[in-house]
C-alpha positions as a printed NumPy array, in Angstrom:
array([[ 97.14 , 109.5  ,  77.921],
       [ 98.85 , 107.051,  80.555],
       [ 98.237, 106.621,  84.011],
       [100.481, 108.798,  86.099],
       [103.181, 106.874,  88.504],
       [101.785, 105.41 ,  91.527],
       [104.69 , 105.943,  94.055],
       [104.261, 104.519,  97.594],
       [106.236, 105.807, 100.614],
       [106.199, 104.074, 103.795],
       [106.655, 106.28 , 106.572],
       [106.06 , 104.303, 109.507],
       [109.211, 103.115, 111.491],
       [111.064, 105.702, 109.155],
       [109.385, 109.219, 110.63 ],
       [107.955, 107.475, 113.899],
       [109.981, 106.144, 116.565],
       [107.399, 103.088, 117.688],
       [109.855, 102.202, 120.621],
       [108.964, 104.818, 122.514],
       [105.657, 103.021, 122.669],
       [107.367,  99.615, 124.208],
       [106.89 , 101.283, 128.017],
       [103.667, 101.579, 128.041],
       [102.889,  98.256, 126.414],
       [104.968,  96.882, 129.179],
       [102.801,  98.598, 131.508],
       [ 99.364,  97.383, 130.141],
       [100.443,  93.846, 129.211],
       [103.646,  92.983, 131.391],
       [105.273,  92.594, 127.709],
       [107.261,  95.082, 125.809],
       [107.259,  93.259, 122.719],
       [103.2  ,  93.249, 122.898],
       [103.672,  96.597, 120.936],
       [105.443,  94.573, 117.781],
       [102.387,  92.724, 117.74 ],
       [100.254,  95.718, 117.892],
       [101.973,  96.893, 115.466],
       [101.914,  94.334, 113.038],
       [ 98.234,  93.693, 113.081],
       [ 97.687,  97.347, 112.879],
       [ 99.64 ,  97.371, 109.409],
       [ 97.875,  93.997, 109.1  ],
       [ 94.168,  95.518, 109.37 ],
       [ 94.423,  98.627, 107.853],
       [ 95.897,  97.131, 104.347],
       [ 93.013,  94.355, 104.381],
       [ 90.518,  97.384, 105.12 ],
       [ 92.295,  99.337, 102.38 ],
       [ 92.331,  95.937,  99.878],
       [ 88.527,  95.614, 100.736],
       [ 87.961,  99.185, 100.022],
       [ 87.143,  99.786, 103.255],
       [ 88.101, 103.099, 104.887],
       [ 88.924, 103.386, 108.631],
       [ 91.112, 105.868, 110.35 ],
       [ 94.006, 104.293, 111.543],
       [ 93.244, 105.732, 115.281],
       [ 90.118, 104.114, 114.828],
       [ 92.236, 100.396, 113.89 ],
       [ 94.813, 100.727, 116.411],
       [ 92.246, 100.744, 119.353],
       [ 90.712,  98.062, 118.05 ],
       [ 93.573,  96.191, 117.683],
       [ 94.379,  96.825, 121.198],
       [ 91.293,  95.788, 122.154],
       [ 91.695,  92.805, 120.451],
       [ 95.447,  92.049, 122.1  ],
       [ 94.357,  92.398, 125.462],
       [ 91.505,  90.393, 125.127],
       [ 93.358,  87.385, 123.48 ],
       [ 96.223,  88.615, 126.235],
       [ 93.31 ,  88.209, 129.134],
       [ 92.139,  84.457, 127.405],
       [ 96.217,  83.237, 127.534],
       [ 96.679,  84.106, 131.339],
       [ 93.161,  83.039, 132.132],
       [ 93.713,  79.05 , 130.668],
       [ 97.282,  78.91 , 131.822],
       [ 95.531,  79.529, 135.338],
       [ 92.744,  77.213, 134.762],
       [ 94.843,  74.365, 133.973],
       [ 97.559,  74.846, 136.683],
       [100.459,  75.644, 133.738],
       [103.447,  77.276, 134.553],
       [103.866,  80.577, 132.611],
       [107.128,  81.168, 130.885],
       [107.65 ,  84.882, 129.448],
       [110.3  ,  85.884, 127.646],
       [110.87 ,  89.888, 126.323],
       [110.597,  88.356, 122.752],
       [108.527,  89.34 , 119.91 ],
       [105.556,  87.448, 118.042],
       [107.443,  85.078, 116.184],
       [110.417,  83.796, 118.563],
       [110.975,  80.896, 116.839],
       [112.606,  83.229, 114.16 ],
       [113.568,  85.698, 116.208],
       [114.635,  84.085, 119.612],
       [114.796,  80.448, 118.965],
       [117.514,  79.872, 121.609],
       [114.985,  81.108, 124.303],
       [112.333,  78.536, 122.668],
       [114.711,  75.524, 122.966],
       [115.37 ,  76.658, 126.244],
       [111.314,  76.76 , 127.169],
       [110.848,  73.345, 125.388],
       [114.045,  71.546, 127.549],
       [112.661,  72.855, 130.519],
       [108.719,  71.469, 130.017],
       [110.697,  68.132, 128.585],
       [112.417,  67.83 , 132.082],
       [109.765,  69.046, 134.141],
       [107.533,  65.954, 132.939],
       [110.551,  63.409, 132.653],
       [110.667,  63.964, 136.336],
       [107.147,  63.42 , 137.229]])
């Protein structure tokens, strides 16, 4: 006898609304897109847990992966301070060079002129 069908439905973005999230990752890390990236080591984690055979509840991977963003969030601010660098945020998600390049040219003209005029 054959192996039934494996069917695979995925429900997330479909059944949950993960915008209504976007407040309170504005809130926590002063970026509304921070929840995009949340999100897509969340997805990230879990399948390499599931791939490893690894079980972990996904409550249990999406604090850690919040953990993890604010810590790496906390490291960014910290050595922009440390070396005196100008911060530039934009409300853009983790890969603006795909999804906002117009606000990455703009970031990359600006640093260009700020040291031409030095």
């Amino acid at each position: 006898m054959s192996d039934p069908p494996l069917i695979i439905v995925d429900v997330n973005e479909t059944l949950l609304d993960l915008e209504t999230m976007a407040p309170t990752f504005k809130r926590i890390f002063d970026d509304k897109s921070a929840m995009r990236l949340w999100f897509s080591n969340l997805i990230l984690y879990s399948a390499a847990l599931t791939l490893a055979g690894h079980y972990a509840p996904f409550t249990d991977i999406g604090g850690a992966v919040m953990k993890m963003l604010a810590v790496v969030h906390e490291n960014q601010r910290f050595m922009a301070e440390r070396m005196k660098a100008r911060v530039r945020a934009r409300p853009v998600d983790h890969a603006p060079i795909v999804t906002a390049p117009s606000a990455v040219v703009d970031i990359i003209r600006e640093a260009i002129a700020d040291v031409a005029s030095r």
